[in-house]
Structures are given as structure tokens and as C-alpha cells.
N, C-alpha and C positions, 0 to 999 in steps of 0.2 A: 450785707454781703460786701466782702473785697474790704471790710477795714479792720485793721489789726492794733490796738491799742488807740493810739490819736494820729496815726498815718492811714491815709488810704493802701493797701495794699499791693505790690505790685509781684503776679505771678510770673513763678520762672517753668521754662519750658526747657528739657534736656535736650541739646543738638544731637544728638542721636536717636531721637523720637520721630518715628514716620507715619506717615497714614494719620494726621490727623487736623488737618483742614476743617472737620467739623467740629472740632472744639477751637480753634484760631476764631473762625467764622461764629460761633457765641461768643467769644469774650471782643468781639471787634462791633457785633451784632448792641451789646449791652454795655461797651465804653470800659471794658474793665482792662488794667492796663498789664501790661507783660511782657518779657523778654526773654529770650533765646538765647541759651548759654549752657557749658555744660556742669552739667549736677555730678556727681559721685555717687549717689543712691538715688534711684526709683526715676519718673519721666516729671514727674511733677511738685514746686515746693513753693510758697511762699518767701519774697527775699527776708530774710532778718528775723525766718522762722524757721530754720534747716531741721529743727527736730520730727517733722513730722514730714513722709515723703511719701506718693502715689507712683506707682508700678501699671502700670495702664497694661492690658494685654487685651489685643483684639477679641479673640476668641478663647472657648477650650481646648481646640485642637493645639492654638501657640501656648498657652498654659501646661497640657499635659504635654507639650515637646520640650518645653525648659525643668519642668518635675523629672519627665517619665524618663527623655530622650537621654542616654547614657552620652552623644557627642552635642548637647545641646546645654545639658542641665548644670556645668560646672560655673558656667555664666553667670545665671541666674545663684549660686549656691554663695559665689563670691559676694555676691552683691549683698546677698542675704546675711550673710558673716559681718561686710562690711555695716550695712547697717548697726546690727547690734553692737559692735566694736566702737561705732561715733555715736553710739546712743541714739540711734533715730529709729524713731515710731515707723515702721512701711507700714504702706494698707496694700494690696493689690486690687485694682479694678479690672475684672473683665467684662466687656461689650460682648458677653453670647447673647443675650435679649431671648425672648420667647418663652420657654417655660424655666430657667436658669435664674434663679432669685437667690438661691443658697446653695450651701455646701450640700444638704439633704437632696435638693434635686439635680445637684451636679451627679450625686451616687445614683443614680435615676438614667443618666446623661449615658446613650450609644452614640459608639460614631465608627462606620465600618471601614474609612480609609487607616485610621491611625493603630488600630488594634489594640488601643486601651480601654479598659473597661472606664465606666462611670465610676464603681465601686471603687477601685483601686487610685482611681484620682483623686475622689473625695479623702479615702485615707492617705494619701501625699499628702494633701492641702491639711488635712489635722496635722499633721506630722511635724508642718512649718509652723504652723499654730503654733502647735503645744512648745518645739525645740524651741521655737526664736519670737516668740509672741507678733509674728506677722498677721493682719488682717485683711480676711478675702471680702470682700464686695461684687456682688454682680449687676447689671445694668446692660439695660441696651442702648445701641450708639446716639441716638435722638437723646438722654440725658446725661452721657457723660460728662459735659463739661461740669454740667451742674453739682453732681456727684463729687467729682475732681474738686470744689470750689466748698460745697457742705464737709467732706474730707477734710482736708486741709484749715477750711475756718472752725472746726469741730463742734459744725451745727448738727450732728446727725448722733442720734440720741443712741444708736449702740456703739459708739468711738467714748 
């Protein structure tokens, strides 16, 4: 873990990335080293490995608000364009944890504030799939950083 060819690796962190103190506190926790700076695609990349970028989203409600949300999703759509436009691999991680492991049990997934179905989320997430070859990951907050670090070093056997 954390080495990229014959250098140790040093991870970048996008300045515009909030709420995530508990993956700082892992990689501070485990010596692994990092910097804060801003990226152009996703929250997360290895330096002097830009092809491959992590999209961090807390939950599914912020997930189905940058898909579903018609004043939230052009954001996210940009981002998504620009990726494939510089060639970069996104994966997106989302931290729902609990019974949210895959796309099948996102389509499963109620949530009565936002009034999006599960169904219809899961088919957005195909949607980004299939158009732009993006991949969805799910995890709960106790392994993301880990997650974020197998991602990126492409230890994790379905990337």
C-alpha cells in the first residue's frame, strides 16, 4: 500500500472536499503521506497518477441530489464530461454503510425526505456507467479511506 512504481506514493486531497477528517485521521493514523491541493476531477488521486480519480459522496441522498437534483446535477455532469475528455478513470465512493453494497441494493434503497425512488437512482448510476464508463463503489465511513487507497492503487479485484 501507498507505493506506486519505485516511489512511495504521495496522496492528493481536493481543496474543496469537506467532511472528511476521518480519512486525514487514517492516513495520519498509518504515516501515509498527502497533500491538499486542488484536483479538476473527483476528491481523490495519487500525485504522478492523475488517470485514475475518487468522487467521495457521503451519502445517497448527496448522490441522488447531484444524479436526480435538476439545480444540483450540472456540477456533477461537468465533472463527469471533464473526466472522460482528460482521459481519467472516476470511480465514485459513497459512505451510505448498512445494507448499501451495490447498485442492486441502492434499487432497494427508500428515503422519504428526498422523493427519489431507489429504482430510479440505481438506473441514473447505470446510465453514468454505461455513457461514461464511471464506477460506483459503496462503503461505510469506518473504511473509506481504505477503499479510497485500494481504488486508486488498483488493489481491488473488480477495477
Amino acid at each position: 500500500m501507498g507505493i506506486v512504481g519505485d516511489f512511495m506514493s504521495r496522496y492528493l486531497f481536493d481543496t474543496r472536499e469537506k467532511r472528511n477528517e476521518h480519512i486525514k485521521a487514517y492516513f495520519d493514523k498509518h504515516g501515509i503521506e498527502y497533500e491538499i491541493r486542488k484536483l479538476d476531477v473527483g476528491d481523490y488521486q495519487i500525485e504522478g497518477k492523475p488517470q485514475i480519480s475518487v468522487d467521495r459522496k457521503r451519502n445517497l441522498q448527496e448522490l441522488s441530489k447531484n444524479l436526480m437534483n435538476a439545480k444540483d446535477h450540472s456540477r456533477f455532469w461537468k465533472e463527469v464530461r471533464r473526466a472522460r475528455e482528460q482521459k481519467i478513470k472516476l470511480f465514485v465512493l459513497v459512505e451510505h454503510g448498512g445494507q448499501i453494497k451495490s447498485i442492486e441494493d441502492v434499487a432497494k434503497w427508500t428515503d422519504k425526505y428526498s422523493g427519489v425512488s431507489g429504482r430510479n437512482l440505481a438506473n441514473e448510476i447505470y446510465r453514468v456507467h454505461i455513457a461514461y464508463g464511471v464506477e460506483f463503489f459503496f462503503c461505510d465511513k469506518r473504511s473509506t479511506a481504505r477503499k479510497i487507497i485500494e481504488i486508486l492503487e488498483g488493489e481491488n479485484d473488480n477495477i
